[in-house]
Kinemage of the C-alpha trace (Angstrom):
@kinemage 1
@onewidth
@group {chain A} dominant
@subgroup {mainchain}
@vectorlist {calphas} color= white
{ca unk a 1} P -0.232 -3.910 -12.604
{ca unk a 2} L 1.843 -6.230 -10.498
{ca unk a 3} L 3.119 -5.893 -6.990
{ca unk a 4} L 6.372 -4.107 -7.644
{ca unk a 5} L 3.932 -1.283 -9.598
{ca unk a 6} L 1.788 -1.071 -6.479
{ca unk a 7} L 4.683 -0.601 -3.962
{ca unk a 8} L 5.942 2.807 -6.569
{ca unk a 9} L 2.309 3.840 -6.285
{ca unk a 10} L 2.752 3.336 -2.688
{ca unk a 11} L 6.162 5.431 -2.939
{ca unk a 12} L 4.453 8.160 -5.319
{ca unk a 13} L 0.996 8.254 -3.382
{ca unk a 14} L 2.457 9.023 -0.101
{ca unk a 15} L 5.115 11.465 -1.343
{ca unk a 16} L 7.958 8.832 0.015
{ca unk a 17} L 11.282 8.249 -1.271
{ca unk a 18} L 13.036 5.192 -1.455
{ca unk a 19} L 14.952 5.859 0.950
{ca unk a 20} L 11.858 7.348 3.137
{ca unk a 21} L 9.986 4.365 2.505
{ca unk a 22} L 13.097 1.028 3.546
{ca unk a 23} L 13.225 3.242 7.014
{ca unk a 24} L 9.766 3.463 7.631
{ca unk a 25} L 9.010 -0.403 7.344
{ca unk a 26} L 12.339 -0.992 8.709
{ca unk a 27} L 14.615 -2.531 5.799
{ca unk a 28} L 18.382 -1.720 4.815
{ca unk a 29} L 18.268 1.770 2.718
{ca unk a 30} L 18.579 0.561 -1.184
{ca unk a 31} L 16.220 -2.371 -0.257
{ca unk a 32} L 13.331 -1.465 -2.144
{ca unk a 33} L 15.487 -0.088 -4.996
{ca unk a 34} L 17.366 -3.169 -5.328
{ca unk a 35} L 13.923 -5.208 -5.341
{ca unk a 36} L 11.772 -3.167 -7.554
{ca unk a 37} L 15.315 -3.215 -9.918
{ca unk a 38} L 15.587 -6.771 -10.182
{ca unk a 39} L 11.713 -7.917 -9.782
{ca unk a 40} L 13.108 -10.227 -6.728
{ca unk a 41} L 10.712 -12.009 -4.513
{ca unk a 42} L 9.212 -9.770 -1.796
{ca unk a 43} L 9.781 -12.399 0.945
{ca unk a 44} L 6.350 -12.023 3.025
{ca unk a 45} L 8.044 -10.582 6.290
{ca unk a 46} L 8.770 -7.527 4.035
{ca unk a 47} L 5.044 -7.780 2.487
{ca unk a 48} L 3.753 -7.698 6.145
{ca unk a 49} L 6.120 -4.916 7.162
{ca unk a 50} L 4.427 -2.864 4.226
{ca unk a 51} L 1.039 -3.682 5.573
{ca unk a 52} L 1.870 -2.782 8.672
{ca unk a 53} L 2.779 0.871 8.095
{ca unk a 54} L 0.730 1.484 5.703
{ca unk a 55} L -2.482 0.047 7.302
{ca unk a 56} L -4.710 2.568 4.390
{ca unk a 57} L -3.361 0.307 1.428
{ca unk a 58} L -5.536 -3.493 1.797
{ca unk a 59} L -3.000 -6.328 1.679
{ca unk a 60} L -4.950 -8.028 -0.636
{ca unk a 61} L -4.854 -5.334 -2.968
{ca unk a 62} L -0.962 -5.179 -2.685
{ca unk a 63} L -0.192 -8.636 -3.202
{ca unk a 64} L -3.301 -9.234 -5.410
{ca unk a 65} L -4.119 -5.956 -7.353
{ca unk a 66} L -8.167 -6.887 -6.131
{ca unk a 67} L -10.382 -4.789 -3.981
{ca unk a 68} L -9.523 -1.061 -3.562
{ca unk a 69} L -6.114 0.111 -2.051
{ca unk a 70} L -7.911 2.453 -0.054
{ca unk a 71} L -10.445 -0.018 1.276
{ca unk a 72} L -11.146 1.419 4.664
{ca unk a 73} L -11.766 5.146 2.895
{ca unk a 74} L -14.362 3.800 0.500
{ca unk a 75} L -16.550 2.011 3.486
{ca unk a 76} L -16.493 5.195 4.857
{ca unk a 77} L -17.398 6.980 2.225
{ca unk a 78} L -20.353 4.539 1.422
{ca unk a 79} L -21.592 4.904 4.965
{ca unk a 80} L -21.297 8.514 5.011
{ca unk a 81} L -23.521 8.560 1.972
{ca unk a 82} L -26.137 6.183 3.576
{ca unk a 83} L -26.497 8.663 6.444
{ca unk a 84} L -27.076 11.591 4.368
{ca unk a 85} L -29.960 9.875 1.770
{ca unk a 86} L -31.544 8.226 4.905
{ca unk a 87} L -31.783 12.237 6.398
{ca unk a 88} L -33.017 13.405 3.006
């Protein structure tokens, strides 16, 4: 999986369209089309406009495909488990 497959699971995850998604991290409409088109370079002001809104999804993951996208969600999960086998 490469970074242009993590931005569509981005796009398919949150229910966004293309068109949803260049407004809400504030690019020209047909942005993201053109780029995921063409494989272009994702220049990293667009990389950190993606983290930005979309704060669930690790950067590392996006640009890397390492650690979990939903990072935050599985520490909580983890520490929500730890409560309940300390109480049992």
């Amino acid at each position: 999986m490469n970074i242009y497959d993590r931005i569509s699971l981005i796009l398919n995850n949150e229910n966004l369209t293309l068109s949803e998604f260049d407004r809400k991290i504030g690019v020209k409409v047909g942005y993201t089309s053109q780029v995921l088109k063409k494989k272009s370079r994702i220049p990293h002001t667009i990389i950190i406009k993606i983290c930005n809104n979309f704060p669930q999804y690790s950067c590392e993951w996006l640009l890397f495909g390492t650690n979990s996208p939903h990072k935050k969600f599985i520490t909580l999960v983890l520490k929500i488990k730890d409560i309940i086998e300390r109480k049992w």
